[in-house]
N, C-alpha and C positions, 0 to 999 in steps of 0.2 A: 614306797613313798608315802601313801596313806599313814601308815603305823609311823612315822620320821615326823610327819605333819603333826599325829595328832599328839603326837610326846613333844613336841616343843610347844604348840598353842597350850596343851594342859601345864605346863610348867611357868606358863605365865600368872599362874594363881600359885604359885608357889610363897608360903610369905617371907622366906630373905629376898631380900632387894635385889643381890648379886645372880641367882639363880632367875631371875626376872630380864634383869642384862644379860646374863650367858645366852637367855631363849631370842632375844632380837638378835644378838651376835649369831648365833645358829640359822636365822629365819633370814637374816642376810644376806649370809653364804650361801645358804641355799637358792634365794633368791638371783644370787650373781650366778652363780657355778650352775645352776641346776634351774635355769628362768625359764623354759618349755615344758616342764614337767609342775613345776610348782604354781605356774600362773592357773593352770586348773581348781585348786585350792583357793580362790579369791573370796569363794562364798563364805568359807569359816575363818580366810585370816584377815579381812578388811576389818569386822566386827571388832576383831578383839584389838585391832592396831586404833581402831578409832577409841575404843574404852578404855583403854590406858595413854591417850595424848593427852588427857589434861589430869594425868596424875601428879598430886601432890608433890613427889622423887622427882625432881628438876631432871639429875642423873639419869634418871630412865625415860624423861620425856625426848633427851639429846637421843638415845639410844633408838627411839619408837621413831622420832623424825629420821634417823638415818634409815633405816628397818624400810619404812615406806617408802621412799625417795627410790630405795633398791626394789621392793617389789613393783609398785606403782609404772615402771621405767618397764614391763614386762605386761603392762595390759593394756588391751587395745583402746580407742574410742565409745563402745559401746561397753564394754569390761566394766568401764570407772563411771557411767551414766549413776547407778543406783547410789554411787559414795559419794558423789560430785559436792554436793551443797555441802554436808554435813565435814569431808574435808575439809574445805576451803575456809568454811567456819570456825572449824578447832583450831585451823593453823593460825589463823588470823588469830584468834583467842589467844593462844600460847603466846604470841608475841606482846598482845597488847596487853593482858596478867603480868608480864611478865618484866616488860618497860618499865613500868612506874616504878619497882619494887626495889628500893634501895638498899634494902636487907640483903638480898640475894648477893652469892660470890658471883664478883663480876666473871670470870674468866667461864663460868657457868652460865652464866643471864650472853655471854658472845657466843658458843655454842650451843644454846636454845635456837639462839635469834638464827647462825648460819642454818644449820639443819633445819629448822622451821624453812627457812626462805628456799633452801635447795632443794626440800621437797613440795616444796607451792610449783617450784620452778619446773620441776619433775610434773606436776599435774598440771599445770596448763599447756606443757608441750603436747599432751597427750589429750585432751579435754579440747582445748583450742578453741574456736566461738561459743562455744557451751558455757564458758568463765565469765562469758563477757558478763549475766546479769547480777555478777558480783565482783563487779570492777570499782562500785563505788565504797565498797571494804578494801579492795586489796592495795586501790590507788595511795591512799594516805598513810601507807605502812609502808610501800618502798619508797615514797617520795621524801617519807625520814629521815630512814637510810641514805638514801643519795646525796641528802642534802649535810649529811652528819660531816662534821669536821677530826672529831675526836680521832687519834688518829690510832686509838686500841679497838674504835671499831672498823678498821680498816676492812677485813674481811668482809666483812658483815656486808657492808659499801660494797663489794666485790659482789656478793651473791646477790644482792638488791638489781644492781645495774644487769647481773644476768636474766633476774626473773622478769623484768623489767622490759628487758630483749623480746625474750617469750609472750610477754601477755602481747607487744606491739606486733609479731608476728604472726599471734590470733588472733586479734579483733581489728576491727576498724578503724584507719586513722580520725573520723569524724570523733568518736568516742574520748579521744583525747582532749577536745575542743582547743582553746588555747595553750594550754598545758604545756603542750609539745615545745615549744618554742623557749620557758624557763629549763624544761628537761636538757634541751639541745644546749643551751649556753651554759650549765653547771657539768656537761658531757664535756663540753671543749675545755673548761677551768679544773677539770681531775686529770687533763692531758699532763696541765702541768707539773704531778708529782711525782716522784722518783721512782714509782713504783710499777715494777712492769706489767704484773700481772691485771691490775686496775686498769693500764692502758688498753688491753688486750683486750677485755671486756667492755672496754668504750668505743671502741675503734667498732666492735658486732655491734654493737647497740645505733650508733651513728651512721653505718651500712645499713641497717635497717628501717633507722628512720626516712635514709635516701630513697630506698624505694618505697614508701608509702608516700614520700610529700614531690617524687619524682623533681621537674624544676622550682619545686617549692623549697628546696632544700639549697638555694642556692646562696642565700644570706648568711650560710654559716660553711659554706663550702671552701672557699680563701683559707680559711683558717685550720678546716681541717684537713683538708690538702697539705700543710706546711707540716702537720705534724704528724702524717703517716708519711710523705717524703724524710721527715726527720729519722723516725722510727727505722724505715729502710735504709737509710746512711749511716744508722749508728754501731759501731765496733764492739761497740760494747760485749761485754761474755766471756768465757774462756773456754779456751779445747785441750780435751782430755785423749791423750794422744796412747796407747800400749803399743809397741814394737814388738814384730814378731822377733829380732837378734836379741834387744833387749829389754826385760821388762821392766821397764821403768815409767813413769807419770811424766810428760812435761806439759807445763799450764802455763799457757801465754797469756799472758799479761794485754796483749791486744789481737784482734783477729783486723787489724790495717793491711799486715802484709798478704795476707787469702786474699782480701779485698781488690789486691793489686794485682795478684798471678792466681790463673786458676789451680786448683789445688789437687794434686796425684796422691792417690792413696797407691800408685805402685810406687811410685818415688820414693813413697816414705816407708813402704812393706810394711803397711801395716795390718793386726789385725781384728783390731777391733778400735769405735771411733764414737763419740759420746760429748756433748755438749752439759755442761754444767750450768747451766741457768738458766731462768726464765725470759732471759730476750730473746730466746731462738722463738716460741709461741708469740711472741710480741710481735716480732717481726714476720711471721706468718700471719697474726691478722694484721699487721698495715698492711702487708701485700693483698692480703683478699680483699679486705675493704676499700682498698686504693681501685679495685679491677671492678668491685660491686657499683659503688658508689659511682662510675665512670659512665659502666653500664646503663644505669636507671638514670641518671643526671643528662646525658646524651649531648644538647648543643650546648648545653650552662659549663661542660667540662672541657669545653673546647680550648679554653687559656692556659689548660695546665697540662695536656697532653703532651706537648713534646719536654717538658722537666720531668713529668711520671714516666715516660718513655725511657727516658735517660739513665733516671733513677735504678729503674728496675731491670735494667739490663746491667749494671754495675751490680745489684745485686744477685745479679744471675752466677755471680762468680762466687756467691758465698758457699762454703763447705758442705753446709748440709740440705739432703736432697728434698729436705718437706721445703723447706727457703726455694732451694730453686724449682718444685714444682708447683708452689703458691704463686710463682713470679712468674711463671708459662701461662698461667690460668688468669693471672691478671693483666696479661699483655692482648691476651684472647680477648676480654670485657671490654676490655679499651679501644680496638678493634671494632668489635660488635656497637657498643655504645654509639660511635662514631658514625659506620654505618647506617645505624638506627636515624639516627636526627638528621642523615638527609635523603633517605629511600624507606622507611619504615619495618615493616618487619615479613616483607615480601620477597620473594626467593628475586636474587638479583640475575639478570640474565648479564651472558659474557658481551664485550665491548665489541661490536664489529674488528676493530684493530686484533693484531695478534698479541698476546702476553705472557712472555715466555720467560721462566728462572734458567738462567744458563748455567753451567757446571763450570767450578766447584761450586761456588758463595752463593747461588741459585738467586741472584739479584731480578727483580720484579723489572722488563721495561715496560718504560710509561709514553707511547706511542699514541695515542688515541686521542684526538682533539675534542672528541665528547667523552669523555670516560663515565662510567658508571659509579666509578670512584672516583674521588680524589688524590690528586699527587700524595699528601700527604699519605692517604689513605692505604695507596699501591702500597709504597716505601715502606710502611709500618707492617702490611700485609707480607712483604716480600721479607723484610726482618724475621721475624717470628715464624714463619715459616721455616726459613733457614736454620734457626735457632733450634725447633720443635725436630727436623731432618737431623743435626749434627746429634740431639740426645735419643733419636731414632738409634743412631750406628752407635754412639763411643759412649754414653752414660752409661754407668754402674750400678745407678739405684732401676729398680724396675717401679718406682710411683714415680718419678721423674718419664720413664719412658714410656708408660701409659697415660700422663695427663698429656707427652707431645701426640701419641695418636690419638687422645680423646679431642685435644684443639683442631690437630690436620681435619678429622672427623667433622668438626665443628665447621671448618673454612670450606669442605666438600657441597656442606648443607647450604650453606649461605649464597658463598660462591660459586659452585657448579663446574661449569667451563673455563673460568679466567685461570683455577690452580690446575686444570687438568694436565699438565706438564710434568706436574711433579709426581704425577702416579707414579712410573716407571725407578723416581728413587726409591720412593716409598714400598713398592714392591719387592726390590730388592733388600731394601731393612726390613720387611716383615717375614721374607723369607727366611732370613738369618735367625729372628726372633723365634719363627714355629716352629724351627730346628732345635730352636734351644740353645744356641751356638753366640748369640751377642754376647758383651762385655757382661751386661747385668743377672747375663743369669749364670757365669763362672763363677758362682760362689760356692763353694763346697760346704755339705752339711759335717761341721765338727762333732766327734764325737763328745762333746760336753755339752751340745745341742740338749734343752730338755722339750720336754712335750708342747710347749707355751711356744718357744724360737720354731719349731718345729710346726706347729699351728699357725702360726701368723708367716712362716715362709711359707708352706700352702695357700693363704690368704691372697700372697701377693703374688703368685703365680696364678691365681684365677683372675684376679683384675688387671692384671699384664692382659691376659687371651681376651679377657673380656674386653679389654680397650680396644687391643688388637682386631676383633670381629668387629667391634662397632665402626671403626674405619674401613673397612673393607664394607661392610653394608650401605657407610652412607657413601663412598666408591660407587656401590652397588644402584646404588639411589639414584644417584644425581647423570649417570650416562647411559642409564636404563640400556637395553641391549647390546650397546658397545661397551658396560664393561666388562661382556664376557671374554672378551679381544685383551681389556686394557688388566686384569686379575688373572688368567689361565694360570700364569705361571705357579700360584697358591694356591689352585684347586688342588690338585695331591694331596699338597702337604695338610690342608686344614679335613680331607677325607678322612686321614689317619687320624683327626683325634674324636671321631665315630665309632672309632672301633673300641672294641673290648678292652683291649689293652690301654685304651685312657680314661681319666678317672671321671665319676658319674658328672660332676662341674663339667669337664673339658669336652666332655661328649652333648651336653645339653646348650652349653655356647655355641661350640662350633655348628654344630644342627641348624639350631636356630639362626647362622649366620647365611649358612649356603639357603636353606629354606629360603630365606629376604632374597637371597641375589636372583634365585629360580622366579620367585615371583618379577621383580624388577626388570630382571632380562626378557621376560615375557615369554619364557620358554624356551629360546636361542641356548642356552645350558642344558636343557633333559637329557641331548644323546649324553655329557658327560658325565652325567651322575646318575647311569643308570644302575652302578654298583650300590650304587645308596640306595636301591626298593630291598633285598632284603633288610639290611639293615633298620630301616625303616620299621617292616613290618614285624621282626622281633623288637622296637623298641613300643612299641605300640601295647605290647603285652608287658614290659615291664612293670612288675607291681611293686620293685621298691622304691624305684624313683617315678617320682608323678610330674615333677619339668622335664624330663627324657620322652615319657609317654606324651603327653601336652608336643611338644616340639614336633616329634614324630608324626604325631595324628595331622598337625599343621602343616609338617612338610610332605605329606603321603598325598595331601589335596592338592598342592603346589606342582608336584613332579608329574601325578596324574594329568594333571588339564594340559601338559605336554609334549608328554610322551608322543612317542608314534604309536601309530594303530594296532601294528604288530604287537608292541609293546603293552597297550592299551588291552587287547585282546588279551594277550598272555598272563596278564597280571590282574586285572578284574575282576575275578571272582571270590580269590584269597582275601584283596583288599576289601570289597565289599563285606563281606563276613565277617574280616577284624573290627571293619567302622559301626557294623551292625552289631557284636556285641560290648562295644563302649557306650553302644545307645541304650542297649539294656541293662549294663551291669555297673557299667561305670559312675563313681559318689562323686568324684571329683566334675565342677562344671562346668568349665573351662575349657576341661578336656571334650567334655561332649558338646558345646561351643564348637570347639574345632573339626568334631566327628562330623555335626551337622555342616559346616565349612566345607570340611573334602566332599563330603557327597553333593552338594552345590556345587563344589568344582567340575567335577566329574560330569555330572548332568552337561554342565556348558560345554565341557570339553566332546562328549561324545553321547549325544541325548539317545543316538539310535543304537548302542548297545545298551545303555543301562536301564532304560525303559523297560526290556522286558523281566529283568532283574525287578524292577520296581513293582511290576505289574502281578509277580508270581509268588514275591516273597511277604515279607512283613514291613520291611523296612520303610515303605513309605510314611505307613502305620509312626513307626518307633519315631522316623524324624521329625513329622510334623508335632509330635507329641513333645518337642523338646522345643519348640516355638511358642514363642521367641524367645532369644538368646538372653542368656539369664546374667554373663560375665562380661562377656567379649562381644563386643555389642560391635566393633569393628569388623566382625564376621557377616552383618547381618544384610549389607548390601549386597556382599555376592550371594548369599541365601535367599534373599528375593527376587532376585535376578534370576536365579532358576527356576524357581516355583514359575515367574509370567511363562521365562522360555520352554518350561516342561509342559505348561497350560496350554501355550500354543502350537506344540507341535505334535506333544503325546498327551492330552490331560486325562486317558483311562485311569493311569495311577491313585489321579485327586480327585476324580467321582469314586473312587470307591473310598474313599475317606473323606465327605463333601462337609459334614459338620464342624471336624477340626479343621482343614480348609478353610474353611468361612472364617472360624474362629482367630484363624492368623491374617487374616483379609481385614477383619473386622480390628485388631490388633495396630496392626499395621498403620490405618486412615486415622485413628485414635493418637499416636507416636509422633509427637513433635518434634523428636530426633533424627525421623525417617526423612531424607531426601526428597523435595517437596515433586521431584520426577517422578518417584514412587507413586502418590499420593494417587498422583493422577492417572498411573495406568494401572495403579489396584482398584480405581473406581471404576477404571472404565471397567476392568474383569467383573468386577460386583455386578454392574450393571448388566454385563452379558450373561454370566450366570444365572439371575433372577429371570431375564428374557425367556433363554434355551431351555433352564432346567428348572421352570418355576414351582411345578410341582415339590421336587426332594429342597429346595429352595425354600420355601412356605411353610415346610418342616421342619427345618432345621431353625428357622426362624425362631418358630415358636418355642423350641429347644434354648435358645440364647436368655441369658440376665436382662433385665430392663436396659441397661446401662449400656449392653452392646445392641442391643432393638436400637435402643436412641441411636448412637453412634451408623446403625444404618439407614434408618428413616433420616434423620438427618441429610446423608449425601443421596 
């Protein structure tokens, strides 16, 4: 890769112009195709991408903005810190050079201007409040654009109102000052052109500003309300239809009659199904932004829920599955929003009353003279649910039937007890699902398949499972020990994809799913996954995958504080051993995170075996040394919960290591993140230790920084 890098940067001093273009086209591609490998290279190719943007060759400046937009899109937040200013600045330059210039071929001075703005838009998605103290450059260059009427800079207007997006999603709505409010009203006046793709990008922009100015956004809500229902009702497009009898094209002139009946790709044997135009994306963001906007708006949305309701379940009938899983996701928002503005954002407890979905239509009743919800609320809840259950069993697309288990997921969290009725369908569709066996996944891989259809149906077979375990966890969640009762039936089968025989994804989901449920259950699961400790402790060693390992280490802690004693006994030593050399060898620190997690576990679970473990080996040594937690800072509760429980019942361990001790003691009272329970029963230890053991106390003292001296004279 070295030798590839440095033969296309040195061929940017090449002097034909063309061989100059061929190396950004090269440095592109690479950049796309090969964006883990080449982001390493940032130190030598920023340089040269910044000293040819304000080249002379217009040509090669489109070329440099495309070039960057592609690498840029591949480094982190801290990556693009050192190029930040000097970016933002050329870019800006480039455009404002280049406005005035009436000389210039226009169709050249439009792709300046797009590729300039697509890569501002590229760096401040990634930059993000770092931009902001160059907001008062970048503001009066897209508010140009926006405002531009010409309509050969239509694009331009396109990419403006994206970046536009972007800067409002990283910085402050105060930052805008009035601003916001001309932006908003020449946002709803570009609704009305004929152009879908401009809608598409006003419709993000307008979702965006709704949750920044939350019910502040309500002055212009009427309005854009009417025109993303517009956008969802409209027919507009055509389908491109191939038969598997015959191969022929037919393009409908209108998609009314889909609209009417829902549409069978068996009906029609088809084999392959393709939309030709830009209202499909159109209508994917009015549906998101109709769901966003709901969302953040809360009671200001309350007049147009039941016509958005309406809306979007007619649209739930359109052909293609991004439409109908945009219109799952937005029924969810609307949902939640509604929620929100009359119970806040607080886990809702179930109704006294019972609330039960009956079979088939799984209809919500509304029995409860104080509800927790609203009639409406039930009714809308009971929809959508039903809706989410029927593309559970008979949908075809598999993103259609992971955003229904990522919403059910969602209605678990929220609601708790009121859907717990519906487990039992649910189980039975995920059953089907982890088999392999539903509608969406008889798709056969064609032998014309290339590596691309072949890569993105992998894709969507890990976000199917991964949808799939995130419902089953928040399952998990929400009936804590009973749902090892209300889930059994999909223990097996998600066992199975632990094993070897499934792929390194499918093994690191499903892990991490049962891991969640063992914690959740509180243990009530250990006798049945006791088949999981080896597996476990060979994934712990795994050294190609480092989410398998991570998982593992997570769930070896989880299944530990369980187990039975026998169990506990039997397996102990091995475990120990593995968790002890991830303390010492392990780079990854997340993982050691977790190392220090299970053995916290472990401690609680059974302080009078592992104490003398603690007491004879290293290991206390290695874990205090990794305190405090460097990643997973959610580890760190149950890790000081053992440290008190191991001080008080075995503390030989932590006198023989009393300096690092202190030092995580001293850490700890310091931590304004730490549990304000902590605070006060690590002081109280402090205070006992100085008592008991004042002498090695005194020493260790004078051992510490000023800074941690303070922190103890202090309490």
């Amino acid at each position: 890769m070295n030798n590839f890098i440095t033969l296309i940067l040195e061929s940017f001093n090449d002097p034909h112009p063309e061989v100059q273009e061929a190396s950004c086209f090269a440095l592109t591609q690479f950049s796309t195709n090969l964006s883990s490998e080449v982001v390493d290279f940032h130190t030598q190719i920023m340089p040269i991408l910044l000293r040819f943007l304000l080249h002379k060759r217009l040509e090669l400046v489109v070329k440099v903005c495309s070039t960057l937009q592609a690498f840029c899109d591949n480094l982190d937040n801290e990556d693009i810190d050192p190029y930040l200013d000097e970016l933002i600045e050329k870019l800006i330059n480039v455009i404002e050079l280049t406005r005035p210039d009436v000389s210039i071929n226009k169709s050249i001075q439009i792709k300046v201007f797009e590729n300039a703005l697509f890569a501002l838009t590229s760096i401040v998605n990634i930059a993000e409040i770092k931009t902001q103290p160059h907001l008062e450059k970048i503001f009066p260059v897209l508010l140009h654009f926006i405002n531009i009427t010409d309509i050969s800079y239509l694009n331009v207007k396109i990419k403006a109102i994206s970046c536009l997006t972007a800067v409002a999603n990283a910085v402050e709505l105060v930052l805008f000052g009035n601003s916001y409010e001309k932006i908003l009203e020449n946002a709803i006046k570009a609704l009305d052109t004929g152009n879908s793709e401009l809608r598409e990008v006003t419709y993000e922009l307008l979702s965006t500003f709704a949750e920044l100015l939350r019910g502040g956004f309500q002055p212009f809500l009427k309005r854009t309300v009417e025109k993303l229902i517009s956008s969802c009702r409209s027919n507009d497009g055509v389908l491109h239809i191939r038969s598997q009898l015959e191969h022929y094209d037919r393009l409908l002139p209108s998609l009314s009659t889909l609209l009417q009946e829902p549409f069978s790709m068996k009906t029609q044997a088809l084999d392959s199904m393709s939309i030709r135009t830009d209202f499909l994306d159109e209508k994917i963001a009015a549906c998101n932004a109709l769901g966003q906007i709901a969302l953040h708006t809360q009671e200001k949305f309350a007049p147009y829920i039941v016509e958005s309701v309406h809306t979007l379940f007619v649209t739930e009938r359109y052909f293609h599955p991004l439409v109908r899983k945009s219109v799952i996701r937005a029924l969810q928002h609307i949902l939640e929003g509604s929620v929100r503005s009359h119970h806040g954002d607080l886990w809702i407890t179930a109704p006294k009353s019972t609330c039960d979905f009956d079979t088939p239509t799984h209809t919500l009743s509304y029995s409860n003279p104080e509800p927790q919800l609203t009639k409406q609320e039930y009714e809308l809840l009971s929809q959508v649910s039903s809706l989410c259950l029927q593309n559970l069993e008979k949908s075809e697309s598999k993103e259609v039937v992971a955003q229904a288990a990522s919403t059910l997921a969602r209605f678990f969290i929220l609601f708790g007890p009121i859907v717990q009725s519906l487990v039992s369908y649910i189980v039975k569709h995920l059953s089907v699902i982890l088999q392999k066996r539903s509608p969406c996944q008889s798709r056969e891989i064609h032998e014309e398949f290339d590596e691309e259809d072949e890569y993105l149906e992998d894709e969507s077979n890990i976000n199917l499972l991964d949808a799939v375990c995130d419902l089953f966890r928040s399952i998990a969640k929400a009936f804590g020990p009973h749902s090892i009762t209300l889930l059994r039936p999909l223990l097996p089968l998600l066992l199975e994809y632990t094993t070897d025989s499934a792929t390194d994804s499918e093994r690191v989901i499903s892990l991490g799913s049962l891991a969640e449920l063992i914690h959740f259950a509180h243990g009530s699961a250990a006798p049945i996954f006791e088949p999981m400790i080896p597996i476990v402790m060979k994934g712990m060693s795994d050294e190609h995958n480092d989410s398998f390992r991570h998982n593992s280490t997570f769930t070896l802690g989880v299944l530990f504080a369980h187990l039975s004693v026998q169990l506990q006994q039997q397996h102990f030593p091995t475990a120990l051993q593995l968790l002890h050399n991830i303390l010492e060898h392990e780079k990854v620190e997340r993982i050691v995170d977790n190392a220090c997690g299970a053995i916290a576990r472990m401690i609680l679970a059974n302080i009078q075996l592992i104490s003398p473990y603690l007491h004879s080996t290293k290991i206390m040594k290695a874990f205090l040394s990794h305190l405090p937690l460097q990643e997973d800072r959610e580890e760190s509760t149950v890790v000081y919960r053992s440290l008190l429980s191991l001080w008080r019942y075995q503390p030989e361990p932590l006198l023989q290591e009393l300096p690092q001790f202190i030092r995580v003691i001293v850490h700890v009272i310091g931590d304004e993140f730490v549990d304000s329970q902590f605070h006060v029963s690590i002081i109280f230890l402090l205070q006992t230790i100085s008592t008991q053991y004042s002498i090695q106390f005194r020493s260790v003292f004078e051992m510490l920084d000023e800074d941690q001296q303070n922190i103890i004279t202090n309490v």
